[in-house]
N, C-alpha and C positions, 0 to 999 in steps of 0.2 A: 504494500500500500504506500500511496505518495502522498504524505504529507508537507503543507506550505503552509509558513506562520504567516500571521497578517498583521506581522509589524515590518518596517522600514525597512527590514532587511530580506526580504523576497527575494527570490531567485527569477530569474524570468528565462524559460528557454525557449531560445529563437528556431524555427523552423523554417529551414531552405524553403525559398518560395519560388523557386526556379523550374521545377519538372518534378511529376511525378505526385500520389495524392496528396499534395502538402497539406491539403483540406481537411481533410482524412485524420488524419497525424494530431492538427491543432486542436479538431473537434474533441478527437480525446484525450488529449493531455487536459483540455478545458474541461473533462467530466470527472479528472481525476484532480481539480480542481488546481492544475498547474498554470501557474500565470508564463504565457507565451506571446510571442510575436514574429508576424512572416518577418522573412529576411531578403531583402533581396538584392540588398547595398552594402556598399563599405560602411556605410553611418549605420545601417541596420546592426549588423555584424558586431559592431563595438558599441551596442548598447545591450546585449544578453549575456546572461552567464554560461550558458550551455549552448549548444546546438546541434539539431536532431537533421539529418541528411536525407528524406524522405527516396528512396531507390528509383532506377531510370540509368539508360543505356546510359554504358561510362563516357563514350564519346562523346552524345551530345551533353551529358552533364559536363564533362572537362570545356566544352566550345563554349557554354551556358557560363559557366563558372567565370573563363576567361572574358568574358563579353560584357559581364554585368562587376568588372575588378575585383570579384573574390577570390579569388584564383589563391593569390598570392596571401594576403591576409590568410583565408582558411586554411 
């Protein structure tokens, strides 16, 4: 079970919003009552504590990745 306190110091994990059911992923982190947010930028990227890589062919995730400058940061 996932627990998240709901003082100041929350955890938020960001989900790849780039390919694949990222939709999916948030819906239930959010039923397991985890504070999340898509990702889909370098500003996204550096405002989560965690991040969950929702699956999808590596190539176009690699072109995807390099395209939107995660690449390098993740």
């Amino acid at each position: 079970m996932v627990r998240v306190s709901q003082s100041k110091s929350t955890k938020v994990v960001g989900v790849l919003a780039l390919q694949g059911a990222f939709n999916r992923h948030t819906k239930v982190l959010g039923e397991l009552n985890v504070a999340t947010q898509e990702v889909r930028t370098p500003q996204d990227l550096a405002s989560v504590d965690a991040l969950v890589m929702p699956g999808g062919e590596s190539t176009t995730m690699s072109q995807l990745l390099e395209s939107s400058e995660l690449f390098e940061p993740i």
